[in-house]
PDB file with one MODEL, atoms N, CA, C and O in Angstrom:
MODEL        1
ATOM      1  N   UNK A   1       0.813  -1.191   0.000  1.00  0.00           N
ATOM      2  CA  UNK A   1       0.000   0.000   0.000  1.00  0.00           C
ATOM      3  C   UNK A   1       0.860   1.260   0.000  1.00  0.00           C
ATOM      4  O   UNK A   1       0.496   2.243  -0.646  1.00  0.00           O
ATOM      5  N   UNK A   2       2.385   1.258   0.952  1.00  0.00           N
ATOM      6  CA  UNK A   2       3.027   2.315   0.701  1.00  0.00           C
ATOM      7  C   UNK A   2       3.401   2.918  -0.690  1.00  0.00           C
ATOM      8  O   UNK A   2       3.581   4.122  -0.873  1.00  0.00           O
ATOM      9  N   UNK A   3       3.483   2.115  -1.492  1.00  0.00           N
ATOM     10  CA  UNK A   3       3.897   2.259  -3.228  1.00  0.00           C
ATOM     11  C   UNK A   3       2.875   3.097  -3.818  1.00  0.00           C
ATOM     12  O   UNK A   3       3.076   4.087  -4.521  1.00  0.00           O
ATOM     13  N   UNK A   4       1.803   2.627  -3.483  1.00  0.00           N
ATOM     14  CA  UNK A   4       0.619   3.686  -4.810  1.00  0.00           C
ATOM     15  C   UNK A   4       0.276   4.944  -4.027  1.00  0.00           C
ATOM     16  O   UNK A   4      -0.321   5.902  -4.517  1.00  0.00           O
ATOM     17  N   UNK A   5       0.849   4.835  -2.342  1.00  0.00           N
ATOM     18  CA  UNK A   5       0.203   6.376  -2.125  1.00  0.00           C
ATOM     19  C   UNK A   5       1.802   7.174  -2.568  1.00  0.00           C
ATOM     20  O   UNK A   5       1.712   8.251  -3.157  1.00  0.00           O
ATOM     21  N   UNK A   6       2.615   6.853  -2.396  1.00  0.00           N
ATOM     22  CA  UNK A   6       4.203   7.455  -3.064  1.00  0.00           C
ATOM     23  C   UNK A   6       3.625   7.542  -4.878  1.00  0.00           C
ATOM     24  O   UNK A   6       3.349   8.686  -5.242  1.00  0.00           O
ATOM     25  N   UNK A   7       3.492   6.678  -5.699  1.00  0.00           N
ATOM     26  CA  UNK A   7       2.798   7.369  -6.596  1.00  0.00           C
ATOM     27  C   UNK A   7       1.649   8.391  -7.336  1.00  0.00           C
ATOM     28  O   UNK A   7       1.530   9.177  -8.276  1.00  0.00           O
ATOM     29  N   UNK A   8       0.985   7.859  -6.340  1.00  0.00           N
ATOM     30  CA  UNK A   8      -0.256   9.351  -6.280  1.00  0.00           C
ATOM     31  C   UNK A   8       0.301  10.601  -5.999  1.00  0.00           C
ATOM     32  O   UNK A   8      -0.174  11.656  -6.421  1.00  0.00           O
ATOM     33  N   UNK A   9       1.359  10.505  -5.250  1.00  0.00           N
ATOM     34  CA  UNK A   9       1.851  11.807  -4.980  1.00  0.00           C
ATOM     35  C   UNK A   9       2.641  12.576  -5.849  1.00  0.00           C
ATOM     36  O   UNK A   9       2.721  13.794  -6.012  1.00  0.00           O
ATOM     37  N   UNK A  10       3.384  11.327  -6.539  1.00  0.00           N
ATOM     38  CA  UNK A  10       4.573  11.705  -7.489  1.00  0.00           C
ATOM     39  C   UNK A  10       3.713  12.577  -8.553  1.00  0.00           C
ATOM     40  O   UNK A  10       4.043  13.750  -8.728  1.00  0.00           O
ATOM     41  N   UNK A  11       2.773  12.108  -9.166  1.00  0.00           N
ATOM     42  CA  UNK A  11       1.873  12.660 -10.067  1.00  0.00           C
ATOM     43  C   UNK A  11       1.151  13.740 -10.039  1.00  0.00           C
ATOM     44  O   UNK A  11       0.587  14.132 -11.060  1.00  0.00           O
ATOM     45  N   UNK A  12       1.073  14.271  -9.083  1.00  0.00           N
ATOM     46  CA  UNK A  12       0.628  15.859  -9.010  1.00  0.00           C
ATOM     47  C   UNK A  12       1.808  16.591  -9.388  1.00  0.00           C
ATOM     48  O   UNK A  12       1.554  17.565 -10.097  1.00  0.00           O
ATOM     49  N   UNK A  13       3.339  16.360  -9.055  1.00  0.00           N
ATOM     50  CA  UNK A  13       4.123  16.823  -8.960  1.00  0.00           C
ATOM     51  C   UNK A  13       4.822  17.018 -10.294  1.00  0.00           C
ATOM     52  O   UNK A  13       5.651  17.884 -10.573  1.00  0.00           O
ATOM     53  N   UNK A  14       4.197  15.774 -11.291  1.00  0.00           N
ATOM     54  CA  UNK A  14       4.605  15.810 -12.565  1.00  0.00           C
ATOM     55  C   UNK A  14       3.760  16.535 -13.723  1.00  0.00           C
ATOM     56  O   UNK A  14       4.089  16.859 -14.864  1.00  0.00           O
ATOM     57  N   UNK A  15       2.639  16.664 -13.070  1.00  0.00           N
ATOM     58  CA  UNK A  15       1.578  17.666 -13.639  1.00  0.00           C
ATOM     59  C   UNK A  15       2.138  19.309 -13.455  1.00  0.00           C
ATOM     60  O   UNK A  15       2.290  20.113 -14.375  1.00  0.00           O
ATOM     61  N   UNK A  16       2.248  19.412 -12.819  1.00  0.00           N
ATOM     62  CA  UNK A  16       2.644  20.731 -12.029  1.00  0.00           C
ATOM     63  C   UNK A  16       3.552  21.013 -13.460  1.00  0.00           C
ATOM     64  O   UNK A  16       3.208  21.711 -14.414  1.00  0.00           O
ATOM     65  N   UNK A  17       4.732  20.296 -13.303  1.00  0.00           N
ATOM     66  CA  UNK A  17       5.886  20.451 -13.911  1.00  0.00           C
ATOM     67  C   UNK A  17       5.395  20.655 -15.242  1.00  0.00           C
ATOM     68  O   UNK A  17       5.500  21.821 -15.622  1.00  0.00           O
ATOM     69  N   UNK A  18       4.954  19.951 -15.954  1.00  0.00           N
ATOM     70  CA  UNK A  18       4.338  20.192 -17.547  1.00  0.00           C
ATOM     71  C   UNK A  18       3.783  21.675 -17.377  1.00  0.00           C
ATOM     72  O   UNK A  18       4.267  22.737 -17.770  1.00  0.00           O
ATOM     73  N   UNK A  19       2.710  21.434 -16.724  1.00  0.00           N
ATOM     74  CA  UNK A  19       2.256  22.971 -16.949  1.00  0.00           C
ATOM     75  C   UNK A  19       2.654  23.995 -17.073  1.00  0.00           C
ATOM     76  O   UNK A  19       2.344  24.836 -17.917  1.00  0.00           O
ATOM     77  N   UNK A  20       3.862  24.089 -15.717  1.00  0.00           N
ATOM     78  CA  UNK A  20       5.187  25.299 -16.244  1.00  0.00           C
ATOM     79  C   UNK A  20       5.793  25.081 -16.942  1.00  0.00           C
ATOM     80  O   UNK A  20       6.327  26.099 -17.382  1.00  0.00           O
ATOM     81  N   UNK A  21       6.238  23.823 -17.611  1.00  0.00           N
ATOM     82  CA  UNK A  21       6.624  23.795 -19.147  1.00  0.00           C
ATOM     83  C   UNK A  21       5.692  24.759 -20.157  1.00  0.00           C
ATOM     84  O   UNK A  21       6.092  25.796 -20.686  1.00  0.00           O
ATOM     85  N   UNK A  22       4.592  24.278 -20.275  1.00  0.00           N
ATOM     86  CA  UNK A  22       3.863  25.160 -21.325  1.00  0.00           C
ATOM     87  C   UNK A  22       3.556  26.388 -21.360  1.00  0.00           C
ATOM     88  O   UNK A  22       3.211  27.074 -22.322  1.00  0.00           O
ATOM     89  N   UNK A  23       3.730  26.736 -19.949  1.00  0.00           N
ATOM     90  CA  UNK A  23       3.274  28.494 -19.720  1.00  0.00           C
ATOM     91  C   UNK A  23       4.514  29.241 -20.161  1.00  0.00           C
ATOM     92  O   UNK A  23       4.462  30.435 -20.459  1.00  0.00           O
ATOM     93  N   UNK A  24       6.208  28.165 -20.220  1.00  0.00           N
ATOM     94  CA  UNK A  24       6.907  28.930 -20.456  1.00  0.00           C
ATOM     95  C   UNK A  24       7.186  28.903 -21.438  1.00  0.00           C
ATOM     96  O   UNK A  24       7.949  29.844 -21.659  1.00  0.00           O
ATOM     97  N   UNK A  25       6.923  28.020 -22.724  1.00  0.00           N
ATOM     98  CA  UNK A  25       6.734  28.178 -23.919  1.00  0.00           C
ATOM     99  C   UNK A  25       6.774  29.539 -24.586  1.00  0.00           C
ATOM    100  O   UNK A  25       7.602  29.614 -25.494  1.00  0.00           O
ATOM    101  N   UNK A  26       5.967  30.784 -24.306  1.00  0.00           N
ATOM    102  CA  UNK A  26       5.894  31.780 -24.764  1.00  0.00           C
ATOM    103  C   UNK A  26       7.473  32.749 -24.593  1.00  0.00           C
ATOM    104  O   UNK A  26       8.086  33.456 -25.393  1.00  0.00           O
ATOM    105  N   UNK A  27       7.663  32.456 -23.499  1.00  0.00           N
ATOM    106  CA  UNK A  27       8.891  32.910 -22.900  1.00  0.00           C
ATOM    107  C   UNK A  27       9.955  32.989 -23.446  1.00  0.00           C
ATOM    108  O   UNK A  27      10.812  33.861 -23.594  1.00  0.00           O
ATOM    109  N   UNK A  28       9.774  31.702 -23.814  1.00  0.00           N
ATOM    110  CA  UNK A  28      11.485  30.605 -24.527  1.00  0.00           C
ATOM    111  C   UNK A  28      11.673  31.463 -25.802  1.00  0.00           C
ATOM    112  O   UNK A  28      12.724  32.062 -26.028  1.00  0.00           O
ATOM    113  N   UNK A  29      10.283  31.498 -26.863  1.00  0.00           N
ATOM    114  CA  UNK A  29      10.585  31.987 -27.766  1.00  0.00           C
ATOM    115  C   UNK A  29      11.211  33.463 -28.168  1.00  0.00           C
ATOM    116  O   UNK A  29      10.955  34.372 -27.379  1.00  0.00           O
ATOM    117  N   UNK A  30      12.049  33.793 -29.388  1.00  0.00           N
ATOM    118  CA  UNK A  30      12.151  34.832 -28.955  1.00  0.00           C
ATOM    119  C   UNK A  30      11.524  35.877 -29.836  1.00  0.00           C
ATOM    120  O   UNK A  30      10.802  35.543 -30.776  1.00  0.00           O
ATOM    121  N   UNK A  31      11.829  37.352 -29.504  1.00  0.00           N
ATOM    122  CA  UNK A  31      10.255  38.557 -29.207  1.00  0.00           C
ATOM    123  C   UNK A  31      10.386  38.360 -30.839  1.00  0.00           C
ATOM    124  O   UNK A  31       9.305  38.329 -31.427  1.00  0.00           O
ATOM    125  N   UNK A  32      11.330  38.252 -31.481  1.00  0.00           N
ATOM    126  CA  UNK A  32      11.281  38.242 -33.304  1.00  0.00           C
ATOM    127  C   UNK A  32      10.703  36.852 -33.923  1.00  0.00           C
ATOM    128  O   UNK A  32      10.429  36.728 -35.117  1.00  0.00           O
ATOM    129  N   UNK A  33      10.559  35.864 -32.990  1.00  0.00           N
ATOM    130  CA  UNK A  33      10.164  34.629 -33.798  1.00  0.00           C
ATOM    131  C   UNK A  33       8.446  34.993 -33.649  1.00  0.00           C
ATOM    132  O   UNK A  33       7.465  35.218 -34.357  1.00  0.00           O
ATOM    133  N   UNK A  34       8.763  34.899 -32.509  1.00  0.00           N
ATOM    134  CA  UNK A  34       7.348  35.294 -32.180  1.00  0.00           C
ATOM    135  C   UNK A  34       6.217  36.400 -32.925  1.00  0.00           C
ATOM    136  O   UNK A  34       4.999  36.328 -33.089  1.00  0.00           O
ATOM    137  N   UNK A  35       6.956  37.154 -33.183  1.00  0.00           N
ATOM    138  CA  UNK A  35       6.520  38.365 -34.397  1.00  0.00           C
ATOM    139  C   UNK A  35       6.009  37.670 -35.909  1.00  0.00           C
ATOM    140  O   UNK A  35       5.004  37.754 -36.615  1.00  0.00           O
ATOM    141  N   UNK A  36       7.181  37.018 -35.953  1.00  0.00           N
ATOM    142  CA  UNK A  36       7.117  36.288 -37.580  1.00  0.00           C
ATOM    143  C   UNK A  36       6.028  35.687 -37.459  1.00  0.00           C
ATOM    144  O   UNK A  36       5.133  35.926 -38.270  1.00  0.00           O
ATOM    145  N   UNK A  37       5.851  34.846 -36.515  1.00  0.00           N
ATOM    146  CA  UNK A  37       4.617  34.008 -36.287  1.00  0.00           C
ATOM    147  C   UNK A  37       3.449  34.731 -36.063  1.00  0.00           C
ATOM    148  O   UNK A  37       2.423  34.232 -36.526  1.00  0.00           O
ATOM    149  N   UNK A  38       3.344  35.925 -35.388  1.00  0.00           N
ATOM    150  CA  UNK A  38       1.975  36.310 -35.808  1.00  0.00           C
ATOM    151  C   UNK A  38       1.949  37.034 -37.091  1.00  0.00           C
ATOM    152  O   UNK A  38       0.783  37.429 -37.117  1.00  0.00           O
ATOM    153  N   UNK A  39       2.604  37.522 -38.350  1.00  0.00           N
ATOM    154  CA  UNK A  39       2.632  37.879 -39.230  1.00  0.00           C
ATOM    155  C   UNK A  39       2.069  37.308 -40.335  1.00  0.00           C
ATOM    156  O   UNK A  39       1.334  37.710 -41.238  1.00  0.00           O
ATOM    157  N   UNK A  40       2.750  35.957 -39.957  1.00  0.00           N
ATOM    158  CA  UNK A  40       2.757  34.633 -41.192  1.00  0.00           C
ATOM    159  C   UNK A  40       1.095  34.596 -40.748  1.00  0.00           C
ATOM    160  O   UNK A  40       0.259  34.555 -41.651  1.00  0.00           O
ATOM    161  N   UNK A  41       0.603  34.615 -39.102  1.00  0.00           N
ATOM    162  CA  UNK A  41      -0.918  34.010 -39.504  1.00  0.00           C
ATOM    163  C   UNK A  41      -1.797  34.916 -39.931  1.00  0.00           C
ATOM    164  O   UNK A  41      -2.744  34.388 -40.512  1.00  0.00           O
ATOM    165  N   UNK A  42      -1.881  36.873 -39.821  1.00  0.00           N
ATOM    166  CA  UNK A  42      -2.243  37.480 -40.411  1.00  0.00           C
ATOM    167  C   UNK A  42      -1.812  37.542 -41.910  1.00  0.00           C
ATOM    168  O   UNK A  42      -2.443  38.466 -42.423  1.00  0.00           O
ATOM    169  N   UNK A  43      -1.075  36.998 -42.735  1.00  0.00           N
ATOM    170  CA  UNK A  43      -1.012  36.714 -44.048  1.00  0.00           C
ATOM    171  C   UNK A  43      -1.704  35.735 -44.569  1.00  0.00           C
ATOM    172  O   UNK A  43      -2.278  35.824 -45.654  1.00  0.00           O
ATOM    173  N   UNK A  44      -1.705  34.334 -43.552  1.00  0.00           N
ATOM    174  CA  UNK A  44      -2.517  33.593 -44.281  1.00  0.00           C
ATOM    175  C   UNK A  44      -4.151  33.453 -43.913  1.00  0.00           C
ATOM    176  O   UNK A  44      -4.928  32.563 -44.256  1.00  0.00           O
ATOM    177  N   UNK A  45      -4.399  34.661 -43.081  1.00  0.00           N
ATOM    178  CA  UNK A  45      -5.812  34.811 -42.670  1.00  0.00           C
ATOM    179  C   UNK A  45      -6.011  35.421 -44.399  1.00  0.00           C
ATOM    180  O   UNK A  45      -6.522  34.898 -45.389  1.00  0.00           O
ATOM    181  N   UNK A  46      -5.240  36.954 -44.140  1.00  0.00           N
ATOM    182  CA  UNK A  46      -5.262  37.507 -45.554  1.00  0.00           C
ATOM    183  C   UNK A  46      -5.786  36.968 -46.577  1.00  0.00           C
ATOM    184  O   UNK A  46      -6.917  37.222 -46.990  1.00  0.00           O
ATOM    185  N   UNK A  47      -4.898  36.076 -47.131  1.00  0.00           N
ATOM    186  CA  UNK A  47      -4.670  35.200 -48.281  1.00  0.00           C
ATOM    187  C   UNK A  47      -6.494  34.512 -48.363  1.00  0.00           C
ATOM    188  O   UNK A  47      -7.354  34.747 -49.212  1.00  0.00           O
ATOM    189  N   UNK A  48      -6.567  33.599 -47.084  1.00  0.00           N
ATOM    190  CA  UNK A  48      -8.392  33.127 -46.983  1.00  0.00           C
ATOM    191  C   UNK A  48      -8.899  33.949 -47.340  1.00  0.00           C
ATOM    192  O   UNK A  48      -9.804  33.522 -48.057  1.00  0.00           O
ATOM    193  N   UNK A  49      -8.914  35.232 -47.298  1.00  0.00           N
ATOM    194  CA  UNK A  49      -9.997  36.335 -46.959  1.00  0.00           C
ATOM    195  C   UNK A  49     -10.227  36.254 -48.533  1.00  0.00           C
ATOM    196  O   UNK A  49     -11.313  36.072 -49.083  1.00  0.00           O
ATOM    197  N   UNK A  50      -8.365  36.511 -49.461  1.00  0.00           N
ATOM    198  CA  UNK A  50      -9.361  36.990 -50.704  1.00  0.00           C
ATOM    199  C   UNK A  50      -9.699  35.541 -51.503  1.00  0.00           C
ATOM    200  O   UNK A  50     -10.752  35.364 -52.116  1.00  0.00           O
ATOM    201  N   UNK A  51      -8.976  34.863 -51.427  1.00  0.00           N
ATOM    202  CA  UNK A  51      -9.357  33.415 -52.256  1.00  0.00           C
ATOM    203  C   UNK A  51     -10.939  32.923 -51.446  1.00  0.00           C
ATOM    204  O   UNK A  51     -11.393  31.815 -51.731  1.00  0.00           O
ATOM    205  N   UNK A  52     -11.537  33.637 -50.657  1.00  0.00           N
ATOM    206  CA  UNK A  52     -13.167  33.348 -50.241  1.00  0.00           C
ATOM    207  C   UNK A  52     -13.834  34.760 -51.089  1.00  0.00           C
ATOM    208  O   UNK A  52     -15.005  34.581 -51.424  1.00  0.00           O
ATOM    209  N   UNK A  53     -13.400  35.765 -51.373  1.00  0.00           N
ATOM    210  CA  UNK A  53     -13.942  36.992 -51.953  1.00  0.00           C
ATOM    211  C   UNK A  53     -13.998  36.742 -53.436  1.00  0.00           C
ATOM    212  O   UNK A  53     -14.690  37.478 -54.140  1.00  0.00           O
ATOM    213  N   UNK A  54     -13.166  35.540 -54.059  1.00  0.00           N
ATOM    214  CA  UNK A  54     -12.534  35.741 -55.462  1.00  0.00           C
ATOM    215  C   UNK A  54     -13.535  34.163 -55.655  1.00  0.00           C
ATOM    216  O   UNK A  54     -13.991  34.283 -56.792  1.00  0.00           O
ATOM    217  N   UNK A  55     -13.965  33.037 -55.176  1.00  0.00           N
ATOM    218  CA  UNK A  55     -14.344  32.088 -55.170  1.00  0.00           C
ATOM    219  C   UNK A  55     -16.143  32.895 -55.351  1.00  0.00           C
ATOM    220  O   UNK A  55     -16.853  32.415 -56.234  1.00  0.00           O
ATOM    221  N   UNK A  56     -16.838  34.299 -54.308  1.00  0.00           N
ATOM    222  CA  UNK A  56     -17.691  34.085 -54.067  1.00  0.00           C
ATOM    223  C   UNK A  56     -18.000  35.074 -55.502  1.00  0.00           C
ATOM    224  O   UNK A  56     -19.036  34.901 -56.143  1.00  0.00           O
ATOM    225  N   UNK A  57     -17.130  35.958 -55.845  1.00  0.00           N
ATOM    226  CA  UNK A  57     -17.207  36.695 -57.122  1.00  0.00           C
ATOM    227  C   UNK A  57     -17.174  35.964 -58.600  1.00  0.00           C
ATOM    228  O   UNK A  57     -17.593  36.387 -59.678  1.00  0.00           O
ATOM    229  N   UNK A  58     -16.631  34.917 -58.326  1.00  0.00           N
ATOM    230  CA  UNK A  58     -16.579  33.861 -60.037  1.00  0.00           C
ATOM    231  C   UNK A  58     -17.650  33.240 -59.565  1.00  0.00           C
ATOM    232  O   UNK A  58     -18.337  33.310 -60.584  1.00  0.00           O
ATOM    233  N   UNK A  59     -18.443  32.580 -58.649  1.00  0.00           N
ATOM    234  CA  UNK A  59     -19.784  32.012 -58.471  1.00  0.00           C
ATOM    235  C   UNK A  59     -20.899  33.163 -58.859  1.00  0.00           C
ATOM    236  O   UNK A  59     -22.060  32.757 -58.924  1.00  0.00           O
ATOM    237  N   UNK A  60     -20.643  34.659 -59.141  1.00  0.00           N
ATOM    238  CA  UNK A  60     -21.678  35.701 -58.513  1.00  0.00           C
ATOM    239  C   UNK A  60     -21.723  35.718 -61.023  1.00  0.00           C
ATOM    240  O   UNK A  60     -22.455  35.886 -61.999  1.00  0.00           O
ATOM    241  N   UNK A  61     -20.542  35.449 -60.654  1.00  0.00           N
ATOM    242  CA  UNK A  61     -20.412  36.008 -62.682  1.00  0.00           C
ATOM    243  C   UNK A  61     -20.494  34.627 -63.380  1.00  0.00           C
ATOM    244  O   UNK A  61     -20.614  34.906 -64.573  1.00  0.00           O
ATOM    245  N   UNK A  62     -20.490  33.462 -63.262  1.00  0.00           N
ATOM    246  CA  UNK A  62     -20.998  31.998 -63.359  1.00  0.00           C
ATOM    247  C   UNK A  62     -22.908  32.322 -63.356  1.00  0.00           C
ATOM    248  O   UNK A  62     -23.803  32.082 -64.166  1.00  0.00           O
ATOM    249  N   UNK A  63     -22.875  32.745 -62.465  1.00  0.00           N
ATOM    250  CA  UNK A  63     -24.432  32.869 -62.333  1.00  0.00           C
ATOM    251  C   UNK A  63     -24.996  33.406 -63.158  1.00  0.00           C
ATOM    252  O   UNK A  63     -25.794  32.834 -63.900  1.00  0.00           O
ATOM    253  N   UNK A  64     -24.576  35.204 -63.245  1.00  0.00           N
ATOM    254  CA  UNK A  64     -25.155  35.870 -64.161  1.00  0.00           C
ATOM    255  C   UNK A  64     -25.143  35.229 -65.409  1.00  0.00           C
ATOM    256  O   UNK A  64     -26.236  35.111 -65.964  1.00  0.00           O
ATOM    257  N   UNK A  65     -24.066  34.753 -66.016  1.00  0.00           N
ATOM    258  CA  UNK A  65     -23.749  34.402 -67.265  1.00  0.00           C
ATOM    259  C   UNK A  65     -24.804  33.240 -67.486  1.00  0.00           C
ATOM    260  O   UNK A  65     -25.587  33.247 -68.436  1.00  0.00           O
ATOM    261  N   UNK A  66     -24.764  32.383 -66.663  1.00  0.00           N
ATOM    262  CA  UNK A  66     -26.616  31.720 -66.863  1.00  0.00           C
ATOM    263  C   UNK A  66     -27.821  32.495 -67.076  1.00  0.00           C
ATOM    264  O   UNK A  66     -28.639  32.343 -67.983  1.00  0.00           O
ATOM    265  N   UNK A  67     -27.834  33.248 -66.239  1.00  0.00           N
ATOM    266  CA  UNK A  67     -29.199  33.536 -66.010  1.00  0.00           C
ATOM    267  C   UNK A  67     -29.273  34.909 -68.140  1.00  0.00           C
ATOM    268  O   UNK A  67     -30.323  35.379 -68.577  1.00  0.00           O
ATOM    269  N   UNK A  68     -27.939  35.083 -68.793  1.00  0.00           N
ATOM    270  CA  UNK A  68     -27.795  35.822 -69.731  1.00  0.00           C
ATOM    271  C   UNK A  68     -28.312  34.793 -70.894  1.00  0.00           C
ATOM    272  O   UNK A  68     -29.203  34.888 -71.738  1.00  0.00           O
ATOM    273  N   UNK A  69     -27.208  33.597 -70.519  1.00  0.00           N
ATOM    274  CA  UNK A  69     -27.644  32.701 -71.900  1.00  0.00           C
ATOM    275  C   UNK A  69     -28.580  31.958 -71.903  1.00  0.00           C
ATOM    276  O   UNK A  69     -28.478  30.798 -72.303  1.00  0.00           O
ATOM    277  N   UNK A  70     -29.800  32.525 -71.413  1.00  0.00           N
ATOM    278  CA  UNK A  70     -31.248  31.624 -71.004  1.00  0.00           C
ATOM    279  C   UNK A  70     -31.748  31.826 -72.251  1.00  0.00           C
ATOM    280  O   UNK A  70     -31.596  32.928 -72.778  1.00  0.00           O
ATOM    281  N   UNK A  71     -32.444  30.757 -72.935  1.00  0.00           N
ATOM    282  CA  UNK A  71     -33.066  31.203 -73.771  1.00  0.00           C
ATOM    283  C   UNK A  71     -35.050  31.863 -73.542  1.00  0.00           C
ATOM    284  O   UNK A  71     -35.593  31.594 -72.471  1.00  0.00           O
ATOM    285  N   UNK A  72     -35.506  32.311 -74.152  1.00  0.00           N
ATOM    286  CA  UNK A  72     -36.338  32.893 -74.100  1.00  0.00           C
ATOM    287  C   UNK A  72     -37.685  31.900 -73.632  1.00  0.00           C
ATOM    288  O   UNK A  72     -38.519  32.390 -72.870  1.00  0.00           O
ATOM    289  N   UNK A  73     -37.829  30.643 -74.073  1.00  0.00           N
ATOM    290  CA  UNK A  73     -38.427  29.472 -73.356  1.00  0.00           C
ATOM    291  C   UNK A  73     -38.248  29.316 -71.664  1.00  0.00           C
ATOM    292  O   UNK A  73     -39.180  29.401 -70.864  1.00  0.00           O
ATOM    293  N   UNK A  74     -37.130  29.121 -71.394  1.00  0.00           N
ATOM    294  CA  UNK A  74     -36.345  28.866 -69.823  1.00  0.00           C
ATOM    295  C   UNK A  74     -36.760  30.328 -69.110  1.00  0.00           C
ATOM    296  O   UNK A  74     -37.240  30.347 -67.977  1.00  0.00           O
ATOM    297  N   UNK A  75     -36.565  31.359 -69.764  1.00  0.00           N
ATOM    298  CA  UNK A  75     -37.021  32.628 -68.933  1.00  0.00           C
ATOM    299  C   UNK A  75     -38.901  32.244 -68.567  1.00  0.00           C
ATOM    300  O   UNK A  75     -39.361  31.991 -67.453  1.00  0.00           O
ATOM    301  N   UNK A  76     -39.574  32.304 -69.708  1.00  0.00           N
ATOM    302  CA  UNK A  76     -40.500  32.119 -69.508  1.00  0.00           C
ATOM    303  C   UNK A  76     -41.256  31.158 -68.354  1.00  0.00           C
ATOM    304  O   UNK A  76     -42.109  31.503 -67.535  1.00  0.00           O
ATOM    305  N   UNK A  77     -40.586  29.689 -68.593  1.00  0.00           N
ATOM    306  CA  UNK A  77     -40.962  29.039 -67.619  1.00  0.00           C
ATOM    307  C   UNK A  77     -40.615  29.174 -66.255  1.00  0.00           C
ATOM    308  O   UNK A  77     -41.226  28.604 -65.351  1.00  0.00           O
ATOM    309  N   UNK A  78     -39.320  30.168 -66.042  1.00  0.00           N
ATOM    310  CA  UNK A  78     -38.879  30.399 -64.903  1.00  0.00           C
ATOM    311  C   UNK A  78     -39.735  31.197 -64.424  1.00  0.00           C
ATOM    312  O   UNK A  78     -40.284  30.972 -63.345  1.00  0.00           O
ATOM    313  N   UNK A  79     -40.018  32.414 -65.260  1.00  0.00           N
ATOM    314  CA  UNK A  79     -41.024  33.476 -64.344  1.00  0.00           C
ATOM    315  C   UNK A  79     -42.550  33.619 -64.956  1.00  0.00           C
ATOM    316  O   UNK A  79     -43.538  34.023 -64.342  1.00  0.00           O
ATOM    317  N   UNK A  80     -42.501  33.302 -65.947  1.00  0.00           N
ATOM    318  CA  UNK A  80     -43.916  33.229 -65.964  1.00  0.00           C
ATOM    319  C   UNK A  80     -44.561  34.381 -66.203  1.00  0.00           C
ATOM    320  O   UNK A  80     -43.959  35.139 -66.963  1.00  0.00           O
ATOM    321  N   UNK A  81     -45.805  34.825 -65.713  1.00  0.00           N
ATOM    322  CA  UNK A  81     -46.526  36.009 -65.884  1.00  0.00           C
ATOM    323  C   UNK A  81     -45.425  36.839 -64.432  1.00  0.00           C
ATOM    324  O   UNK A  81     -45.199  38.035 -64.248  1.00  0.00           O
ATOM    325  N   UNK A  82     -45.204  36.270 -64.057  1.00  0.00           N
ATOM    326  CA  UNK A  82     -44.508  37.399 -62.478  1.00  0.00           C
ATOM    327  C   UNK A  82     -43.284  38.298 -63.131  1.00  0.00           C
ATOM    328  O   UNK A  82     -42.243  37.912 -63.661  1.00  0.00           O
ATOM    329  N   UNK A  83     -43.806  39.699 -62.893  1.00  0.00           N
ATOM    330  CA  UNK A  83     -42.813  40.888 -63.080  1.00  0.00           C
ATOM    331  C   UNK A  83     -43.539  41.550 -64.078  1.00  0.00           C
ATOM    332  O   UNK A  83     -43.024  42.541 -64.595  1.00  0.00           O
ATOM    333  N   UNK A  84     -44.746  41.140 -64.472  1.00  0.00           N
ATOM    334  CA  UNK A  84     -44.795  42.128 -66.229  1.00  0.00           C
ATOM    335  C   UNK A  84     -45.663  43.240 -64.956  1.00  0.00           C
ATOM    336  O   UNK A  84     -46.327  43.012 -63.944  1.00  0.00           O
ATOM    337  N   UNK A  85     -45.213  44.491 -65.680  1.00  0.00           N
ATOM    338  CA  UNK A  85     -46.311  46.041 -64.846  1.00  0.00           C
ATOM    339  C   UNK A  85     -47.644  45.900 -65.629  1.00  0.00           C
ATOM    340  O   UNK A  85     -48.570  46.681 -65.410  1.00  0.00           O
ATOM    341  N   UNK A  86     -47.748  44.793 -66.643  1.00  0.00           N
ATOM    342  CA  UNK A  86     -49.031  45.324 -67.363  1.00  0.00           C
ATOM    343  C   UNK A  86     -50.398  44.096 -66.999  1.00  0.00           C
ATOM    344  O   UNK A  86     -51.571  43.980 -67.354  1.00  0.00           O
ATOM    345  N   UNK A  87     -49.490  43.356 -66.135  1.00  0.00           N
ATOM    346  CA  UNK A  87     -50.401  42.824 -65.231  1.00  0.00           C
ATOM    347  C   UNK A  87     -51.459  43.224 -63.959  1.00  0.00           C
ATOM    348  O   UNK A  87     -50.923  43.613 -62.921  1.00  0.00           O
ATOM    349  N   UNK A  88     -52.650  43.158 -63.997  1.00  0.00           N
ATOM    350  CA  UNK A  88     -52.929  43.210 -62.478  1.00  0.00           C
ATOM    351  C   UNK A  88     -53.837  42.524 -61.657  1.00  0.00           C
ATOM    352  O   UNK A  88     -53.866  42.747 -60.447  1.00  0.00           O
TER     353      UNK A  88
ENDMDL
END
């Protein structure tokens, strides 16, 4: 029984220790790596931002360009009597 309460104990003690490992992580690095690294992730936020702006703009001109080469049948059945002003 003396063995597992000497290990129960050991193990808080090794927890402890990690944790100030990781808190000092920030520390270790230094103030210029650390820079680069938030740079690089505001660039590649950047970069998402426009390849989602440029993806939603070729879907926006894909579209139109359908809705251009409709032929005059496909319009019709699409809308029908809805939109004419000389309706009422």
């Amino acid at each position: 029984m003396a063995k597992k309460k000497k290990q129960q104990r050991q193990q808080p003690a090794q927890q402890q220790s990690a944790k100030s490992e990781a808190l000092t992580l920030k520390d270790q690095l230094n103030g210029d790596v650390l820079e680069k690294l938030k740079l690089a992730k505001k660039d590649l936020v950047a970069k998402e931002q426009a390849a989602q702006d440029e993806r939603e703009a070729k879907l926006a001109f894909e579209r139109k360009q359908r809705e251009k080469n409709k032929s005059f049948e496909e319009l019709l059945n699409e809308y029908g009597d809805k939109g004419s002003k000389f309706n009422s």
